[in-house]
C-alpha positions in Angstrom: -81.8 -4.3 14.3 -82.8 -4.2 10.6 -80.7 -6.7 9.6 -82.4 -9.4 12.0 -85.9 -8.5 10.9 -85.0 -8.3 7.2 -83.3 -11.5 7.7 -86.2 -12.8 9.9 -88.7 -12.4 7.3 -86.6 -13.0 3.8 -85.2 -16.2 5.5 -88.6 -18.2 6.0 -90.0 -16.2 2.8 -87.2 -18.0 0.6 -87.6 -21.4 2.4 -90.8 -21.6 1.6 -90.6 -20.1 -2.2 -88.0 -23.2 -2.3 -91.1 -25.6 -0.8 -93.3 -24.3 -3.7 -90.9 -24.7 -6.4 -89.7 -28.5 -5.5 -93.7 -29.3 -6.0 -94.5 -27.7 -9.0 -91.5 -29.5 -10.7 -92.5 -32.5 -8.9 -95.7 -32.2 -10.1 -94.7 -31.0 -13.6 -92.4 -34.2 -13.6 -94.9 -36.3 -13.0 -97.4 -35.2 -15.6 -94.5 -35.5 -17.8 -94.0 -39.5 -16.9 -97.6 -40.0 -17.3 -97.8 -38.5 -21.0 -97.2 -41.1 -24.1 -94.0 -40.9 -25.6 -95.5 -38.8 -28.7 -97.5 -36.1 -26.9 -93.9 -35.0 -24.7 -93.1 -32.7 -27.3 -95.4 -29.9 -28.6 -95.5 -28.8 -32.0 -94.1 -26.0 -31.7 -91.5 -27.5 -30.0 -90.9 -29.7 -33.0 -90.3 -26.7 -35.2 -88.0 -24.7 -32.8 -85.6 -27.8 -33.0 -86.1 -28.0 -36.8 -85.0 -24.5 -37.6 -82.3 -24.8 -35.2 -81.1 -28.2 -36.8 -81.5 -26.7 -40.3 -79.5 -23.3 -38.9 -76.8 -25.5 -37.7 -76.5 -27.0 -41.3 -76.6 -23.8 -42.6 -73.6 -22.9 -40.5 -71.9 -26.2 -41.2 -71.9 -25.5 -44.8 -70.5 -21.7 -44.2 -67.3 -20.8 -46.2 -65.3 -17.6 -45.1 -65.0 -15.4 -48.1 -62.0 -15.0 -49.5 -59.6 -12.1 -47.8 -58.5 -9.7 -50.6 -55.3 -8.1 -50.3 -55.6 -4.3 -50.1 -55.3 -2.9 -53.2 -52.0 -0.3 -53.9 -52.6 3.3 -55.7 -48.9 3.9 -56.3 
């Protein structure tokens, strides 16, 4: 019995929590298309792929240090 009206009310509630989401990406999308090229990606956007490009190069250029042998106290 409380499985049906759960189910009865989550069921549409989720359908139409889909509905809203397809058109605000829709309409998300199409402000997107309608922006120039330039103004698509915002400044701080800009820099978040900078620091992650120059933290890549950072890694890139990483050596491992050197793996001493242990040292014998005989």
């Amino acid at each position: 019995m409380w499985y049906k009206i759960l189910m009865g009310i989550s069921l549409p509630l989720l359908a139409i929590l889909w509905g809203v989401y397809w058109w605000w990406e829709r309409k998300l999308d199409q402000e997107e298309a309608a922006m120039p090229k330039e103004d698509k990606s915002s400044d701080r956007l800009k820099q978040s792929r900078n620091e992650v490009a120059d933290w890549a190069t950072q890694m890139a250029s990483f050596k491992k240090p050197e793996r001493k042998p242990p040292a014998h106290n005989d």
